[in-house]
C-alpha beads as a LAMMPS data file, in Angstrom:
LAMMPS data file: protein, C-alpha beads

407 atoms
406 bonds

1 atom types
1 bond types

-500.0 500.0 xlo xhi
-500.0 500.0 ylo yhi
-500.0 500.0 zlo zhi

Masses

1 110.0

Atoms # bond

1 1 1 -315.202 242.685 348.199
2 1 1 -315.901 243.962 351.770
3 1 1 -315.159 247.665 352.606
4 1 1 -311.979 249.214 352.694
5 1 1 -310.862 250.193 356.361
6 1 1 -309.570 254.035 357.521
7 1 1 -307.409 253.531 360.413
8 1 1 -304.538 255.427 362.710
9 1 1 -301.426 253.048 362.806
10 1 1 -299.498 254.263 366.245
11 1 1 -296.372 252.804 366.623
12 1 1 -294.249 253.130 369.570
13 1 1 -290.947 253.408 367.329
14 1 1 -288.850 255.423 364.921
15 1 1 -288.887 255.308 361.344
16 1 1 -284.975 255.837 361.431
17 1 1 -285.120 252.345 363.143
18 1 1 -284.799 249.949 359.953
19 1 1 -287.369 247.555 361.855
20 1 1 -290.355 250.706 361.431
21 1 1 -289.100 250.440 357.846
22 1 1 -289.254 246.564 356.910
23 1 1 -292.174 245.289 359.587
24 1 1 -294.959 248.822 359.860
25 1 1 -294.238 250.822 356.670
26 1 1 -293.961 247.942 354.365
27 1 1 -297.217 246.629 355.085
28 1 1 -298.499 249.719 355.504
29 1 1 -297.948 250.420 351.607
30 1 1 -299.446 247.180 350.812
31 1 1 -302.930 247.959 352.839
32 1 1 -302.851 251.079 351.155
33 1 1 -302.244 250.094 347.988
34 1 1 -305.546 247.693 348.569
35 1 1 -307.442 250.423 349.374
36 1 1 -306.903 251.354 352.981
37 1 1 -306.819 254.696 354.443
38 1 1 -303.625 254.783 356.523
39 1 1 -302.488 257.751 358.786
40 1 1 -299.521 256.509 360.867
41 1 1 -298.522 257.889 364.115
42 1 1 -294.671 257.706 364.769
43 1 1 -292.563 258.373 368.349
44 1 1 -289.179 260.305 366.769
45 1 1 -286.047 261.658 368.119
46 1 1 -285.544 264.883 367.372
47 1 1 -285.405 265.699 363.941
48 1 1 -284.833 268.448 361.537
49 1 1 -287.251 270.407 359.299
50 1 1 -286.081 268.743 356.245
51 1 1 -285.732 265.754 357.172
52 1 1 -289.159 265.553 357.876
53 1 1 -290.239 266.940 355.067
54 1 1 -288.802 263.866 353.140
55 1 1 -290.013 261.380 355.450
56 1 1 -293.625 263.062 354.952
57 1 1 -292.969 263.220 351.033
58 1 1 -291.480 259.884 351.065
59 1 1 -294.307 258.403 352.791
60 1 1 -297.332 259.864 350.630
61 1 1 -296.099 258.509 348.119
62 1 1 -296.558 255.204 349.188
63 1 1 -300.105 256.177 350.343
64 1 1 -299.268 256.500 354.104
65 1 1 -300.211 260.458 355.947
66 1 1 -297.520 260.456 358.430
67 1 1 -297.865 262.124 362.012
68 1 1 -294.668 262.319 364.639
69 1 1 -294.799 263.271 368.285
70 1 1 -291.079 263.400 370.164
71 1 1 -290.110 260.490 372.055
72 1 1 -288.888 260.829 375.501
73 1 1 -286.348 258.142 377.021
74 1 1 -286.061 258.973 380.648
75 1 1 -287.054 258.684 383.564
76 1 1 -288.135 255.471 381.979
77 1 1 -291.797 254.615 383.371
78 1 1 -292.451 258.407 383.761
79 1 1 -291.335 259.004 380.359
80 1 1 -293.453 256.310 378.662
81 1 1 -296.497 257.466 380.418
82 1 1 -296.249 260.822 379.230
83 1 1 -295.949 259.581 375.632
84 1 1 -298.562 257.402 375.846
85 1 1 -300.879 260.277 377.002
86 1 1 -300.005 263.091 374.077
87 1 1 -300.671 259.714 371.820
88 1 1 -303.597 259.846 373.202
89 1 1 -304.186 262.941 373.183
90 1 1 -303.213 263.886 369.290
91 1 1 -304.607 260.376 368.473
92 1 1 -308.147 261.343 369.400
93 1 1 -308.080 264.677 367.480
94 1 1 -306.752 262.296 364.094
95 1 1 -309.751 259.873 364.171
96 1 1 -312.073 262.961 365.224
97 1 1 -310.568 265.503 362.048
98 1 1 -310.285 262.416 359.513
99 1 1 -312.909 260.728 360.748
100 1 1 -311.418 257.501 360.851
101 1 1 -313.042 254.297 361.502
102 1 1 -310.277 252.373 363.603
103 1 1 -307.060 252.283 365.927
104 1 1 -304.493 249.875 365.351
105 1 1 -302.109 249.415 368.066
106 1 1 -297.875 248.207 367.550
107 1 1 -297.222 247.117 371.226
108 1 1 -298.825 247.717 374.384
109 1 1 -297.336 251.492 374.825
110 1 1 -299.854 252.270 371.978
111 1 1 -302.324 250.195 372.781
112 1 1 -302.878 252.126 376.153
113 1 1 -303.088 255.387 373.730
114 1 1 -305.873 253.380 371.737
115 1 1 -307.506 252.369 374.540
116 1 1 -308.631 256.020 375.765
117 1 1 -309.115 256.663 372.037
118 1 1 -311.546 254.031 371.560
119 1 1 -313.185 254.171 375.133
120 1 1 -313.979 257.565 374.345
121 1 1 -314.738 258.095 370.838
122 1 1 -316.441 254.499 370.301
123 1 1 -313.961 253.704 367.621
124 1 1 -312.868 250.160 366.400
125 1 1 -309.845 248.868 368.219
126 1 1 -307.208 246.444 366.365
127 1 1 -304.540 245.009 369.094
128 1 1 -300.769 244.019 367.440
129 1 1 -299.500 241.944 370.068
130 1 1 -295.964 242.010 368.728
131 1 1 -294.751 239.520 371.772
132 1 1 -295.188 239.083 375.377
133 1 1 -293.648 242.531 376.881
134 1 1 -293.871 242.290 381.054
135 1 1 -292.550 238.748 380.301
136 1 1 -289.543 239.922 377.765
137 1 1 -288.858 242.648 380.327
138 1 1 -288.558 239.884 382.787
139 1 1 -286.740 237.187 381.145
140 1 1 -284.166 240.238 380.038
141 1 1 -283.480 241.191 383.805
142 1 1 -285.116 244.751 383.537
143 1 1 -288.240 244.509 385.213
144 1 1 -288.937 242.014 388.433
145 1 1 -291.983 239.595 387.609
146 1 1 -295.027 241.711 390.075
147 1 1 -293.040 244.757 389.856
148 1 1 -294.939 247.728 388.682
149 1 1 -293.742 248.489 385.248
150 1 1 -294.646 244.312 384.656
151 1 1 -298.326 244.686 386.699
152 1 1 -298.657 247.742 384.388
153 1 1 -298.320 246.342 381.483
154 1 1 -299.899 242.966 381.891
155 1 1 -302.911 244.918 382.776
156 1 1 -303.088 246.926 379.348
157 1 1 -302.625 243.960 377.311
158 1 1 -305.255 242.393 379.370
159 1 1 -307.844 245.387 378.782
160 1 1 -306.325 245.353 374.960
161 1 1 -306.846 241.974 374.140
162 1 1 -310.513 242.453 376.020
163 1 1 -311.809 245.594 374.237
164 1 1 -309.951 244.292 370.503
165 1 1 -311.913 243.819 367.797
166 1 1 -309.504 242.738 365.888
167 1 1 -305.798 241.026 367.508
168 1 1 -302.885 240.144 365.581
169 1 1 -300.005 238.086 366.729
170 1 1 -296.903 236.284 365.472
171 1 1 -296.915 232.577 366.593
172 1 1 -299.511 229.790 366.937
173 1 1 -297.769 228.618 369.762
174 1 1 -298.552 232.266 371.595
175 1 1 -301.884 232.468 370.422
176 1 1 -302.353 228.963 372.031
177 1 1 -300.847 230.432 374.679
178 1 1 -303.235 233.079 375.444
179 1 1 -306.594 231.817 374.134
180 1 1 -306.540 228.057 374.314
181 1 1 -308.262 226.116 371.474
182 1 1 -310.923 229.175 370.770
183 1 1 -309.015 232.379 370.092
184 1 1 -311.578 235.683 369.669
185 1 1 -312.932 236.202 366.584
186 1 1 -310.918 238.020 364.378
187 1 1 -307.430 236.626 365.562
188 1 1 -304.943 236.222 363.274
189 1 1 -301.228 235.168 363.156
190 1 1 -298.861 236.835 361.536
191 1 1 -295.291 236.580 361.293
192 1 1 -292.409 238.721 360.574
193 1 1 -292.283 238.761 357.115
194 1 1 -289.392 239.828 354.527
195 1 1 -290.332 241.229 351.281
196 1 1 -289.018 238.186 349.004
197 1 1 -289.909 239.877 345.425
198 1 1 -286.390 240.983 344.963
199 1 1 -284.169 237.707 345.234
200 1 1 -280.260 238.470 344.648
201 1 1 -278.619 237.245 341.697
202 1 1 -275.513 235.166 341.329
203 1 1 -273.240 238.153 340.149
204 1 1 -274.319 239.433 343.515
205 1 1 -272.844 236.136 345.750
206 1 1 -269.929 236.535 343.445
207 1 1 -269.371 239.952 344.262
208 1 1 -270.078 239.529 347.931
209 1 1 -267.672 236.797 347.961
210 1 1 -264.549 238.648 345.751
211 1 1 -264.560 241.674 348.492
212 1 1 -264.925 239.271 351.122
213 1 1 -262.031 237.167 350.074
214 1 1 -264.162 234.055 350.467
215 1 1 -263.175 232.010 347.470
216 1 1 -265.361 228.592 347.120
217 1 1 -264.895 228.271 350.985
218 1 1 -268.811 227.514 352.982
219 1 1 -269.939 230.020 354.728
220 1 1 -272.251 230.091 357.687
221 1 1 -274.112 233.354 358.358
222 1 1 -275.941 235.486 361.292
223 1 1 -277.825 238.365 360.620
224 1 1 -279.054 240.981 362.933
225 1 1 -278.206 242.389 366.313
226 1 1 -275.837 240.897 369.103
227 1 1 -276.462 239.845 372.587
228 1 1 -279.065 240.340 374.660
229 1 1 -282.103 237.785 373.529
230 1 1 -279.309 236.340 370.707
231 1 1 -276.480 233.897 371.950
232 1 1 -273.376 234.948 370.947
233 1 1 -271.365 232.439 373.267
234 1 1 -273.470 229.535 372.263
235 1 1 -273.486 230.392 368.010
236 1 1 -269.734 230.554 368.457
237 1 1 -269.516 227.700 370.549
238 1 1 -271.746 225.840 367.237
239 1 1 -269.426 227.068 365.129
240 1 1 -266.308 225.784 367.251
241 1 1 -267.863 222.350 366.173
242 1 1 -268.787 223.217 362.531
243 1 1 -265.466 223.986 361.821
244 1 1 -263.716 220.796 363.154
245 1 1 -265.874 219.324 360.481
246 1 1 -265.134 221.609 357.628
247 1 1 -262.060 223.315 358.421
248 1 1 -262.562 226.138 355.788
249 1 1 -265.423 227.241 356.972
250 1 1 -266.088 231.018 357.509
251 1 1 -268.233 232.958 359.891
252 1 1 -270.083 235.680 358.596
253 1 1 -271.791 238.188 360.951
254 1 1 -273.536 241.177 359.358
255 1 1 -274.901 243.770 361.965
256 1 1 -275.594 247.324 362.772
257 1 1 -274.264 246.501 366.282
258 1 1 -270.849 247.551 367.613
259 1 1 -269.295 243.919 366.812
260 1 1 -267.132 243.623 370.438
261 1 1 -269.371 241.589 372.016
262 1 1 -269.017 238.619 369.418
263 1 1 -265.378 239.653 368.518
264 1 1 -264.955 239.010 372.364
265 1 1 -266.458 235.252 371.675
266 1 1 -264.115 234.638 368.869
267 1 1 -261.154 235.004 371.092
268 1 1 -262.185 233.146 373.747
269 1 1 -263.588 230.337 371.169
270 1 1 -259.247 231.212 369.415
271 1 1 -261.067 231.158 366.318
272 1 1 -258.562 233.000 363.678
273 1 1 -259.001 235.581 361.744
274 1 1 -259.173 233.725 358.768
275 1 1 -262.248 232.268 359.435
276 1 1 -264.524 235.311 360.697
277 1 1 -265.837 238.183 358.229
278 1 1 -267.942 241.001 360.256
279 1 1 -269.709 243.344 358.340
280 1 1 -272.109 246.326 357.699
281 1 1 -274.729 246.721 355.186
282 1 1 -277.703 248.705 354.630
283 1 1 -281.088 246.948 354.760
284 1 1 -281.282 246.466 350.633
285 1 1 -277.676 245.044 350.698
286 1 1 -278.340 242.581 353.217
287 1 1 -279.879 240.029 350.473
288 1 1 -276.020 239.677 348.083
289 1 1 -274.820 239.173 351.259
290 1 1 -277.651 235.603 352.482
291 1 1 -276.500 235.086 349.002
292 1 1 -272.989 234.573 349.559
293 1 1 -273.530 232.034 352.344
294 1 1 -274.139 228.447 352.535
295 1 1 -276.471 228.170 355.779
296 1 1 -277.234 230.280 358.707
297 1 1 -277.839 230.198 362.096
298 1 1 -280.139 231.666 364.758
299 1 1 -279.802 230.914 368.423
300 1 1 -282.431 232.944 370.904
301 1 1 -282.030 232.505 375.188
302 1 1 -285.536 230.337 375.663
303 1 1 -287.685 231.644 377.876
304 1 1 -291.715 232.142 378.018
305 1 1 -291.483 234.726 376.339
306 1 1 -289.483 233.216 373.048
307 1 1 -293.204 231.558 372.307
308 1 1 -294.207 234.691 370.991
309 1 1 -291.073 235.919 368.407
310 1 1 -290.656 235.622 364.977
311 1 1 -287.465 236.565 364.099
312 1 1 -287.530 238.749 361.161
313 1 1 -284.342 237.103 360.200
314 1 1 -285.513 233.351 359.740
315 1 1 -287.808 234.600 356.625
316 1 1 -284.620 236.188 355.017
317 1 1 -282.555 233.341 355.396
318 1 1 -285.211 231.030 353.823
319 1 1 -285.937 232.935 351.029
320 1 1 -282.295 233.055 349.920
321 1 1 -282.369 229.710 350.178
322 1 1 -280.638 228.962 353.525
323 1 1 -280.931 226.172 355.589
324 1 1 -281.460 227.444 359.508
325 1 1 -280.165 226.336 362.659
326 1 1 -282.103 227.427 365.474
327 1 1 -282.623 226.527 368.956
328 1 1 -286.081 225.291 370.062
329 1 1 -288.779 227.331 371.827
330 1 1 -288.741 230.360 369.390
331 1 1 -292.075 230.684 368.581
332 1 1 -292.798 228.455 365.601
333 1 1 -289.467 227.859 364.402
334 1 1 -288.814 224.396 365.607
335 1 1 -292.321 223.210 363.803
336 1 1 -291.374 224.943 360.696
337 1 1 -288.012 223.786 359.944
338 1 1 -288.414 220.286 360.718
339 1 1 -291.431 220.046 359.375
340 1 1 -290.413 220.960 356.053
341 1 1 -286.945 219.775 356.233
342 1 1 -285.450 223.273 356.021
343 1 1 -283.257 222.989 358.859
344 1 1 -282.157 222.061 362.397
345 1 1 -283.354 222.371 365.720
346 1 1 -280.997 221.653 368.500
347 1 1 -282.705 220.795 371.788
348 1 1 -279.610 221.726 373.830
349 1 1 -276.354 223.930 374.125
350 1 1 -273.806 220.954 373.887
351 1 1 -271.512 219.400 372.205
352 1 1 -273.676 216.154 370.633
353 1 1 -276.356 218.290 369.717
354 1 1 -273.675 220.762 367.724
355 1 1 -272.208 217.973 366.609
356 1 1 -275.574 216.468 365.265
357 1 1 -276.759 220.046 364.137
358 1 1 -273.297 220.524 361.919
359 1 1 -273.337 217.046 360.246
360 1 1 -277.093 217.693 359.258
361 1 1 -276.255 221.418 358.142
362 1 1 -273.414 220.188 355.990
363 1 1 -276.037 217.504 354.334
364 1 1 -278.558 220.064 353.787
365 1 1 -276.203 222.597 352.331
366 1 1 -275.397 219.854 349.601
367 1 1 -278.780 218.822 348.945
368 1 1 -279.242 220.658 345.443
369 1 1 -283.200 220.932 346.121
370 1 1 -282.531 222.514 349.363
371 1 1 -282.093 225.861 348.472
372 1 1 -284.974 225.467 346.320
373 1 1 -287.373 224.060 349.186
374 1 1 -286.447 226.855 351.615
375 1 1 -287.662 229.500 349.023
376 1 1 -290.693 227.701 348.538
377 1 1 -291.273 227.441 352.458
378 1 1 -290.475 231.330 352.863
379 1 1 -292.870 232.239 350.163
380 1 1 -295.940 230.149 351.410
381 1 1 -295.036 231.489 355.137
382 1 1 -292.966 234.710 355.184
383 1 1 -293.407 236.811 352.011
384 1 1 -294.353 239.530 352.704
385 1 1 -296.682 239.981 349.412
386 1 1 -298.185 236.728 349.626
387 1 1 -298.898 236.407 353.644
388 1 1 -298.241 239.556 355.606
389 1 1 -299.793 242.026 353.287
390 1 1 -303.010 239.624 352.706
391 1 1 -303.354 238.504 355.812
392 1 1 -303.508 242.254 357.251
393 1 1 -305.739 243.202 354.400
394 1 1 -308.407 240.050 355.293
395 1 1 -308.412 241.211 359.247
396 1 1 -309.032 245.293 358.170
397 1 1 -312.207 244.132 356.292
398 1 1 -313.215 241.798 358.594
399 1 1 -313.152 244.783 361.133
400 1 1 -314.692 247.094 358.107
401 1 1 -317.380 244.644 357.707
402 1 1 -318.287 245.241 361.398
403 1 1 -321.564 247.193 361.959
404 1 1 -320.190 250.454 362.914
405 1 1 -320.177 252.273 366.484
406 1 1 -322.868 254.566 367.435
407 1 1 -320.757 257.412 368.043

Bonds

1 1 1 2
2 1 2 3
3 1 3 4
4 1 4 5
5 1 5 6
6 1 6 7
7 1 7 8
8 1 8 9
9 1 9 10
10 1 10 11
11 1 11 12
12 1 12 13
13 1 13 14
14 1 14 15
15 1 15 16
16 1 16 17
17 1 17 18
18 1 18 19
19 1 19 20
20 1 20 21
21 1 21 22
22 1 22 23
23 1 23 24
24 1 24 25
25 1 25 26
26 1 26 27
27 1 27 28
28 1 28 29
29 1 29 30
30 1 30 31
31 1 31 32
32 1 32 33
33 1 33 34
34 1 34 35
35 1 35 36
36 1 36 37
37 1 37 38
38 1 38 39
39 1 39 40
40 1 40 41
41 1 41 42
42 1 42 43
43 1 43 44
44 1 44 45
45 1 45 46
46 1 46 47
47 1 47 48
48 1 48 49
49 1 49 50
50 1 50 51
51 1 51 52
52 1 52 53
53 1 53 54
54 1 54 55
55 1 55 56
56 1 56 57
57 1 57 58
58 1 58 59
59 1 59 60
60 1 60 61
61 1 61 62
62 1 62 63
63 1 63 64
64 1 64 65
65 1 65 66
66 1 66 67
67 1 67 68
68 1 68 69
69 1 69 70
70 1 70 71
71 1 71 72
72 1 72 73
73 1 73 74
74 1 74 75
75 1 75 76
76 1 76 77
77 1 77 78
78 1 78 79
79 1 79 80
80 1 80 81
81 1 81 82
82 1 82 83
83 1 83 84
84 1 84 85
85 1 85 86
86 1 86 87
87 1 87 88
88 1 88 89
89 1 89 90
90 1 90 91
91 1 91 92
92 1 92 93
93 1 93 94
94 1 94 95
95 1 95 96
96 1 96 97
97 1 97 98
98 1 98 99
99 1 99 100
100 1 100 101
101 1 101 102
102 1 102 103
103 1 103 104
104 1 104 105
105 1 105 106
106 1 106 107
107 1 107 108
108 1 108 109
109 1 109 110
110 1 110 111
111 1 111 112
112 1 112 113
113 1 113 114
114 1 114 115
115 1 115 116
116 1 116 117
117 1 117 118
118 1 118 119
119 1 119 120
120 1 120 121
121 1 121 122
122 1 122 123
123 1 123 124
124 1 124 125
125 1 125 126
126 1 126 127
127 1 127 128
128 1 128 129
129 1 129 130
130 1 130 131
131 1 131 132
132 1 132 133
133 1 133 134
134 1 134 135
135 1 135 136
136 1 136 137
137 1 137 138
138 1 138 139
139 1 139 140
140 1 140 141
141 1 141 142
142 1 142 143
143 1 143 144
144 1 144 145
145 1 145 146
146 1 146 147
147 1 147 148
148 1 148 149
149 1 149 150
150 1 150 151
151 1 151 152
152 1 152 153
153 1 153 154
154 1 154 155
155 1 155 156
156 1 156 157
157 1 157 158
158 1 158 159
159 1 159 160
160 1 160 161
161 1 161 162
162 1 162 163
163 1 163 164
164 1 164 165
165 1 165 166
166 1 166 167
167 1 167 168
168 1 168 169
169 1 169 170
170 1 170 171
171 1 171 172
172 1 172 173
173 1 173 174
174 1 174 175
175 1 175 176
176 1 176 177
177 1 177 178
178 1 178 179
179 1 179 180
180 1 180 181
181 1 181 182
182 1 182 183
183 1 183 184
184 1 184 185
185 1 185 186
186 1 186 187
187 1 187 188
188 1 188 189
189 1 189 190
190 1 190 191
191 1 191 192
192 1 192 193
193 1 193 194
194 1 194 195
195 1 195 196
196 1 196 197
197 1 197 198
198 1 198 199
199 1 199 200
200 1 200 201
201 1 201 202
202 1 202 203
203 1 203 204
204 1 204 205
205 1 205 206
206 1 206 207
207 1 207 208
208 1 208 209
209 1 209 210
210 1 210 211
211 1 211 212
212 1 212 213
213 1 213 214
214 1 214 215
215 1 215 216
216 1 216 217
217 1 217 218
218 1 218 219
219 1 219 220
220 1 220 221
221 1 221 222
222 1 222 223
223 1 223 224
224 1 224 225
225 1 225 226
226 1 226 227
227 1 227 228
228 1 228 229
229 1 229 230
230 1 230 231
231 1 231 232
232 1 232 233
233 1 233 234
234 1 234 235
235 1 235 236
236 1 236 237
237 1 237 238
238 1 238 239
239 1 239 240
240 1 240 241
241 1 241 242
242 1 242 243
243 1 243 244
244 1 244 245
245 1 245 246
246 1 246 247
247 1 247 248
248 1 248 249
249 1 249 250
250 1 250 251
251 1 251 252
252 1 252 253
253 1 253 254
254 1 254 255
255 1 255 256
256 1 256 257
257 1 257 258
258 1 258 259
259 1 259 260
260 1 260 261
261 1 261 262
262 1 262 263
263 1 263 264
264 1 264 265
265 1 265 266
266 1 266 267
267 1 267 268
268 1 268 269
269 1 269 270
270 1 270 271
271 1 271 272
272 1 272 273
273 1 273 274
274 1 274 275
275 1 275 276
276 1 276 277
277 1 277 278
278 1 278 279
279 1 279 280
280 1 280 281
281 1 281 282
282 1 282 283
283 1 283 284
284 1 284 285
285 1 285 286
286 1 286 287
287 1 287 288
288 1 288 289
289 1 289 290
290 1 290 291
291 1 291 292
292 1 292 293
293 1 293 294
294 1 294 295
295 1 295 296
296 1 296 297
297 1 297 298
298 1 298 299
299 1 299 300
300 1 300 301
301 1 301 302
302 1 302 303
303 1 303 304
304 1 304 305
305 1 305 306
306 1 306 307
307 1 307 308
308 1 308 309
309 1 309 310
310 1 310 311
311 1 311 312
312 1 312 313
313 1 313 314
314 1 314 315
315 1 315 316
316 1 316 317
317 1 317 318
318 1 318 319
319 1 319 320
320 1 320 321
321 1 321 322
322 1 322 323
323 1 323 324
324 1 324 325
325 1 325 326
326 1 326 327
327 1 327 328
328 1 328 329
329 1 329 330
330 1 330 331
331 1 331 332
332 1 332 333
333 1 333 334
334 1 334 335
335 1 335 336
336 1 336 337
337 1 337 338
338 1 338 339
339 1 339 340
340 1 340 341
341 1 341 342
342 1 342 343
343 1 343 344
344 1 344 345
345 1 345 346
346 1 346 347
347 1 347 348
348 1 348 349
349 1 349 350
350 1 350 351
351 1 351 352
352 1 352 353
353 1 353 354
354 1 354 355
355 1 355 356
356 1 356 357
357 1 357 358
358 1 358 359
359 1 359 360
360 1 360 361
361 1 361 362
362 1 362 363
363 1 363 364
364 1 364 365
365 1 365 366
366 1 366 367
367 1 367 368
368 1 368 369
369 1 369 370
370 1 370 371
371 1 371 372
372 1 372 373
373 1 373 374
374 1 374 375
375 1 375 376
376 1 376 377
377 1 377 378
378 1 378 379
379 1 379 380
380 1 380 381
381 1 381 382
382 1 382 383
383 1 383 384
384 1 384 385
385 1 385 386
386 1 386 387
387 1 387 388
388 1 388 389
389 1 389 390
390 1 390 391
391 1 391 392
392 1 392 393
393 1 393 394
394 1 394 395
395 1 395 396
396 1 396 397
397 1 397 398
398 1 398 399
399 1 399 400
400 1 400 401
401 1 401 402
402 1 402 403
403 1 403 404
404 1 404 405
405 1 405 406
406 1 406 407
């Protein structure tokens, strides 16, 4: 087997954000369960003394040496330059006191840390191109397309993806995007995967379902945050449709998110009360509650940038054995659930295309092999274990195998 790889993870995020948790720390504990030498670099609000004691505990124990700089928030471009130079700055003494082999950059913020790392102590450079930033900025309304923040950042993933030696991103469609029909060597894609190894059980739907008050009635279910890149308007609008076909059926939203923006919807939509259940639940509850439900649904604002996401959320709905509707242009979604017959993709936000979308949904939900071919289809593309974990492990030795830097 090819060598083992010692590298400095920097990630521009907080582990009290459950997304460090599920898509950097997870993976992290797989790589160094394979053998990997992880140190992990970490951008936290200000925290006590023992609560970072646990996170440090917590985190050698799954073979991960943690290191946290503060995060600073505003002025916004002044602010993220700063952090990006003491990342630098403390990331140059990590490779330099552990003598570490590689960088691996979350985003572009670190990867303009790793790029004065590596330009200056000739270290390997691995570039996680977690979507297209300037143009998510853009398509959000924050930044103006040629503004500075957006001719900033363009021009570090430009040096990043120049200087990589190794590139990870989330979508074929993106990495056809950005490199044609030859992508570098050492370019792999990798989705947002969900750890699938601990499937819920049927005492959990029942249990989900007796403190929900849901009774035999179908449920449709959304997952995750509200508004900005989702479509609250247009899922209630679906389910406006949806429920002209099946009267009973409820709407389940689970989310960390204050819940007025789709409440608001609801209203609008006069959708009773009856028929909507919002609730909260911590990261390891989330899977009684995909249990519970009958299909879910997933509705992102297309835009250029929607060619490079992978919505954490479509792996976790197939692997509890939901079918998925979803609009197209998110990354690879549309190929993946028609492909493999997991699903719907509507091509536009009306009426006939809910109305097709709903009929299909209500088929699929029926179909007693569905549940099973959605599993199947999350576990050969989104588990965690079998894809993410492997697939990061294959690019660290490819970059191991490298003959190393004269430094």
């Amino acid at each position: 087997m090819p060598s083992a790889l010692s590298s400095l993870y920097i990630c521009y995020l907080s582990l009290e954000d459950p997304l460090a948790r599920t898509q950097v720390v997870a993976y992290l504990e797989g790589l160094a369960a394979r053998g990997h030498t992880i140190h992990l670099l970490t951008f936290e609000p200000k925290l006590s003394p023992r609560r970072r004691r646990d996170v440090r505990a917590d985190l050698a124990r799954r073979g991960i040496r943690w290191h946290a700089l503060r995060y600073h928030k505003r002025p916004s471009l002044p602010a993220t330059v700063y952090d990006a130079l003491v990342g630098a700055v403390l990331s140059m003494w990590l490779v330099l006191r552990h003598r570490l082999d590689a960088v691996h950059a979350r985003s572009h913020v670190p990867a303009a840390s790793a790029l004065m790392v590596c330009a200056l102590t000739r270290r390997r450079l691995i570039f996680d191109l977690r979507g297209l930033m300037a143009d998510e900025y853009a398509d959000a309304g924050r930044w103006v397309r040629g503004g500075l923040p957006y001719r900033i950042t363009e021009a570090i993933q430009r040096a990043a993806l120049r200087r990589a030696d190794g590139i990870v991103v989330l979508t074929e469609r993106v990495r056809r995007h950005l490199f044609g029909a030859q992508p570098p060597p050492r370019t792999h894609v990798i989705p947002c995967c969900a750890d699938l190894e601990r499937p819920a059980t049927a005492e959990d739907r029942l249990a989900v379902r007796d403190r929900l008050a849901l009774g035999d009635r179908p449920v449709l279910i959304y997952v995750g945050k509200l508004t900005g890149v989702y479509m609250d308007r247009e899922m209630v609008e679906f389910l406006e449709v949806a429920r002209r076909r099946q009267p009973e059926l409820v709407f389940l939203v689970l989310t960390q998110a204050p819940p007025e923006p789709i409440v608001a919807e609801l209203r609008r939509a006069g959708i009773d009360e009856d028929g909507v259940r919002i609730a909260r639940a911590e990261p390891g509850e989330v899977g009684a509650y995909l249990a519970a439900a009958n299909y879910a649904i997933c509705f992102c604002s297309p835009a250029l940038s929607r060619i490079a996401s992978s919505p954490t959320k479509i792996g976790e709905y197939l692997g509890a054995g939901l079918p998925v509707v979803a609009n197209a242009g998110i990354g690879d979604v549309d190929t993946l659930l028609a492909a493999q017959d997991v699903g719907v993709v509507i091509d536009a936000f009306e009426s006939s295309e809910y109305e097709r979308a709903a009929a299909r949904m209500e088929a699929l939900a029926a179909d007693p092999e569905c549940r099973y071919r959605c599993r199947e289809v999350a576990r050969s593309t989104h588990s965690l274990r079998e894809v993410g974990i492997p697939r990061y492990d294959a690019l660290y030795r490819e970059v191991a195998a490298m003959a190393r830097p004269d430094r």
